[in-house]
Each structure stands twice: as C-alpha cells, then as structure tokens.
MMTF fields as JSON, N, C-alpha, C and O atoms, coordinates in Angstrom:
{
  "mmtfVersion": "1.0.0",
  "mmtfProducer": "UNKNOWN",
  "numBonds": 219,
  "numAtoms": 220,
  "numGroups": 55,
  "numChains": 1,
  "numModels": 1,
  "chainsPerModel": [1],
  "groupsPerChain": [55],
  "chainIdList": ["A"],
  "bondAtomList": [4, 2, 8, 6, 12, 10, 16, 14, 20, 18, 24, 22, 28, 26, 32, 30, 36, 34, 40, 38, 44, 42, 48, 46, 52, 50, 56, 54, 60, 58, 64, 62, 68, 66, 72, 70, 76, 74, 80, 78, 84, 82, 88, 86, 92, 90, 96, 94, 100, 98, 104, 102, 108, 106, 112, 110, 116, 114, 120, 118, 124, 122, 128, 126, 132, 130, 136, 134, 140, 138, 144, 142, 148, 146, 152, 150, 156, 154, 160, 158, 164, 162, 168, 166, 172, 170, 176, 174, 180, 178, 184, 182, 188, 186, 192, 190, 196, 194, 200, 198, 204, 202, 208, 206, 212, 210, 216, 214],
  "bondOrderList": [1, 1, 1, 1, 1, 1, 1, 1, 1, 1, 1, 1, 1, 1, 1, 1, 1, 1, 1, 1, 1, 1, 1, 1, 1, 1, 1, 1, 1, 1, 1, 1, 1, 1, 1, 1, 1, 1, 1, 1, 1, 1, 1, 1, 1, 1, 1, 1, 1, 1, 1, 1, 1, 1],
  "groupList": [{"groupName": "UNK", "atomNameList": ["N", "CA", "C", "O"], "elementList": ["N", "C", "C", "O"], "formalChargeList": [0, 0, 0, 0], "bondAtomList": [1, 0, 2, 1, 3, 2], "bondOrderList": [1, 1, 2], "singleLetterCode": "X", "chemCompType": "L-PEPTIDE LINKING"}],
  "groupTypeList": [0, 0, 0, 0, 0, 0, 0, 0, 0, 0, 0, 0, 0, 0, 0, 0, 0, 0, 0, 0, 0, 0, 0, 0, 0, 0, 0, 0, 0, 0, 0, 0, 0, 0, 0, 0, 0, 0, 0, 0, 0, 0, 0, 0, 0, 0, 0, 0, 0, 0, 0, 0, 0, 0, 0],
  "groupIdList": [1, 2, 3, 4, 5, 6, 7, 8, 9, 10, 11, 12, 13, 14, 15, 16, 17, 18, 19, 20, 21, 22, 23, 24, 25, 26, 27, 28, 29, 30, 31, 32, 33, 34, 35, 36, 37, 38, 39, 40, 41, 42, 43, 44, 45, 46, 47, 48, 49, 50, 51, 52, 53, 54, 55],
  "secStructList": [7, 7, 6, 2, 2, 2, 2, 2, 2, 2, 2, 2, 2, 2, 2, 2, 2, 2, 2, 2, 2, 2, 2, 2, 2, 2, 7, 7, 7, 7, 7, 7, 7, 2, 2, 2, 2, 2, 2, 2, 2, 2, 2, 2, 2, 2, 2, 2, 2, 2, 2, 2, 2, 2, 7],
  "xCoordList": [-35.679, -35.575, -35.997, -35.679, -36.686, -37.086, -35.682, -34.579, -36.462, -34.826, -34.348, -33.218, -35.339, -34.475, -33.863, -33.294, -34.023, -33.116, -31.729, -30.944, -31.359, -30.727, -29.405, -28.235, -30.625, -29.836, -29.251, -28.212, -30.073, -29.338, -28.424, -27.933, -28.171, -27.191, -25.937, -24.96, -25.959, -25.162, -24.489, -23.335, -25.366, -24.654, -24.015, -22.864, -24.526, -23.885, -22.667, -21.742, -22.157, -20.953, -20.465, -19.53, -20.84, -20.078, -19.585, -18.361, -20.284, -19.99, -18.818, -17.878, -18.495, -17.702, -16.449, -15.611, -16.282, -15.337, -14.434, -13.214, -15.374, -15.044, -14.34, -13.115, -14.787, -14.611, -12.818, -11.787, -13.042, -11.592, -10.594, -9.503, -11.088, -9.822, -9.379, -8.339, -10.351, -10.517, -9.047, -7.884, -9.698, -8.422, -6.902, -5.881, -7.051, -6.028, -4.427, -3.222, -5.665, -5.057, -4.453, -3.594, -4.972, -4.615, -4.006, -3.489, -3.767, -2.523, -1.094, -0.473, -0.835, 0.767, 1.734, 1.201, 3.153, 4.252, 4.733, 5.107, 4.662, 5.377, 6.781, 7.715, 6.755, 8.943, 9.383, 8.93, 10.433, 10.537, 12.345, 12.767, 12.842, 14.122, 15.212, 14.811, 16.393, 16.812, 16.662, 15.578, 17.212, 16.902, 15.144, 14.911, 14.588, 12.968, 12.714, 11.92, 13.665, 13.278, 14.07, 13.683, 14.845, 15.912, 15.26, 15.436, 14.382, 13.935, 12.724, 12.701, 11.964, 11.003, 11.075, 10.355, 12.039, 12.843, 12.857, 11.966, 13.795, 14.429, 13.051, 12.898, 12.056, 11.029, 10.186, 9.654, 10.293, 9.181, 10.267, 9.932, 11.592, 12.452, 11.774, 11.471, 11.651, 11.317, 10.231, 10.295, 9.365, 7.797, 7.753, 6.849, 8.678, 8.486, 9.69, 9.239, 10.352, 10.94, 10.163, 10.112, 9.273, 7.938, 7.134, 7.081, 6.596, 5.81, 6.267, 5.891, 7.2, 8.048, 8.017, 7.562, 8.781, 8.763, 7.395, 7.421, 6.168, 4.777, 4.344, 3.65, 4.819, 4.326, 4.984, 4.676],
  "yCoordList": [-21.213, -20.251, -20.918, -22.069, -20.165, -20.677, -20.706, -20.165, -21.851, -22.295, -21.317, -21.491, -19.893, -18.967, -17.853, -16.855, -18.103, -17.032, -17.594, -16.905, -19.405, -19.793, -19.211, -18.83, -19.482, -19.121, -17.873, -17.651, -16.851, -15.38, -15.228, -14.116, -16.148, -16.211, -16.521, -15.777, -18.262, -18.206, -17.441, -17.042, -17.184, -15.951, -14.927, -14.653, -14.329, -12.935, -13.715, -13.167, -14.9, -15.265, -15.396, -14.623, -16.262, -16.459, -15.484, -15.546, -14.1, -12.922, -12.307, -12.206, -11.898, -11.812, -12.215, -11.408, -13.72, -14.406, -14.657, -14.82, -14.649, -14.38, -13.157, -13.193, -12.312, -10.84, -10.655, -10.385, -10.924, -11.362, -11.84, -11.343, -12.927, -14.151, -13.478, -13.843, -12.372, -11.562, -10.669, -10.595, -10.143, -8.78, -9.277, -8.89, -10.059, -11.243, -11.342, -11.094, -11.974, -12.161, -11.254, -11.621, -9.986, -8.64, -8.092, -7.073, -8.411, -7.289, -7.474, -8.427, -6.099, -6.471, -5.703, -4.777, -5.78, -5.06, -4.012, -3.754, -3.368, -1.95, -1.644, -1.11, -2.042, -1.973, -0.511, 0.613, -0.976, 1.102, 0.343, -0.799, 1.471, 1.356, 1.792, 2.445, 1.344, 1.251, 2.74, 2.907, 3.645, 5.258, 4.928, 5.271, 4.596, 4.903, 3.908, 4.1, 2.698, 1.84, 2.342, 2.211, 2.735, 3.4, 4.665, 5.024, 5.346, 6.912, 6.07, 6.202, 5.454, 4.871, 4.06, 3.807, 3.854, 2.966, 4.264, 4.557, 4.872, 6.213, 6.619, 6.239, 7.332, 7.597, 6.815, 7.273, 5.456, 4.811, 4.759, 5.128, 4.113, 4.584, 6.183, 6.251, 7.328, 8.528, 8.293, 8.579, 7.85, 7.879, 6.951, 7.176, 5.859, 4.856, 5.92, 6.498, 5.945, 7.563, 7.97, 7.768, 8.8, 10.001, 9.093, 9.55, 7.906, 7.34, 7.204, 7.713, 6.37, 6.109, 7.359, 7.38, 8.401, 9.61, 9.89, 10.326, 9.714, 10.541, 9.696, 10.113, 8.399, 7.369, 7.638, 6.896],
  "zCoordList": [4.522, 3.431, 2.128, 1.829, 1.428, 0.383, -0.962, -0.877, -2.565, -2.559, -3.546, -4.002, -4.106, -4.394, -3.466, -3.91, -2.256, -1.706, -1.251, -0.6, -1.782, -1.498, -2.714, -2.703, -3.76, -5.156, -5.261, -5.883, -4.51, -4.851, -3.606, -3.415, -2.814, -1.916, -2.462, -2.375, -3.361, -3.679, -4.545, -4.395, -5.661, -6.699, -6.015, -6.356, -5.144, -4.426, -4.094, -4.692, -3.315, -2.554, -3.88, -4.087, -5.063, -6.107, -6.475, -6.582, -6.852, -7.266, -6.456, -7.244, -5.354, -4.296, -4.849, -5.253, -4.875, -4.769, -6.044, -6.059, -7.182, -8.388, -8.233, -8.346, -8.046, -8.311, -7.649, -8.264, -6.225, -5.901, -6.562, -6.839, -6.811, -7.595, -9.101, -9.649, -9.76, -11.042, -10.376, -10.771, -9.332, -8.824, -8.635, -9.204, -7.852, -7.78, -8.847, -8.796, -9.901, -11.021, -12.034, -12.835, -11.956, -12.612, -11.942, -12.399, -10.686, -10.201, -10.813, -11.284, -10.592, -11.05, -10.333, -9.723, -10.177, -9.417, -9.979, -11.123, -8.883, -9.699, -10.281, -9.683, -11.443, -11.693, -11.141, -11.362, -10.346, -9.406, -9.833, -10.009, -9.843, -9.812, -8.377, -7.414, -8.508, -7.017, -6.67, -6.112, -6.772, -6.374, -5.713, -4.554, -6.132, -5.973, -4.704, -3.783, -4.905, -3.725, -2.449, -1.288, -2.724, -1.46, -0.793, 0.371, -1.853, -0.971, -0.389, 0.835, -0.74, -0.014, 1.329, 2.295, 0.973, 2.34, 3.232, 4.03, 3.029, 3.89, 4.567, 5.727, 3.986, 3.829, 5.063, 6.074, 4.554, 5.718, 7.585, 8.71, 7.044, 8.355, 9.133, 10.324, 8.159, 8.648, 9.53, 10.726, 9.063, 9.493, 10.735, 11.54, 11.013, 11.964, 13.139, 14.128, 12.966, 13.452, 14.259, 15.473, 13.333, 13.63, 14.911, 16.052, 14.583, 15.285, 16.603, 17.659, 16.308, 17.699, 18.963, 20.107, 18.065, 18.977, 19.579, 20.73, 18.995, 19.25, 20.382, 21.309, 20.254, 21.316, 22.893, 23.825]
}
C-alpha cells in the first residue's frame, strides 16, 4: 500500500478512537431519585417476568 493510504488509515482509526474516548468522557449519570429507582426496578423484575413466561 502506498504511504498515503497508510495515512488516511491511520487518521480514520485515530478519528474512531478519539471520538470514543471524547464520548467517554462526557458521559454523565443520571441523578434519579429513590421512587424513580424503585419503579424501574419493579418495572425491569416485570419484564424478566414477561420473558421468562414467553420462553
């Protein structure tokens, strides 16, 4: 391969990976309060429930 298709190789992986480590870093947690974490709970219990039964 010639040595710019090496170069726009690497940029693309650089780009990629950057881009990741960018997302990474900006995520953040959702502050939920206990009511909100408890129906979600309930909620996913429901659904694994649901599954179980369909299986």
């Amino acid at each position: 391969m010639p040595w710019y298709a090496w170069l726009i190789l690497i940029l693309a992986i650089g780009s990629i990976v950057g881009g990741l480590m960018m997302l990474r870093d900006t995520a953040k947690k959702l502050p939920l309060t206990e009511e909100q974490l408890k129906r979600i709970h309930e909620r996913n219990a429901e659904q694994d429930a649901k599954d179980a039964e369909e299986r």
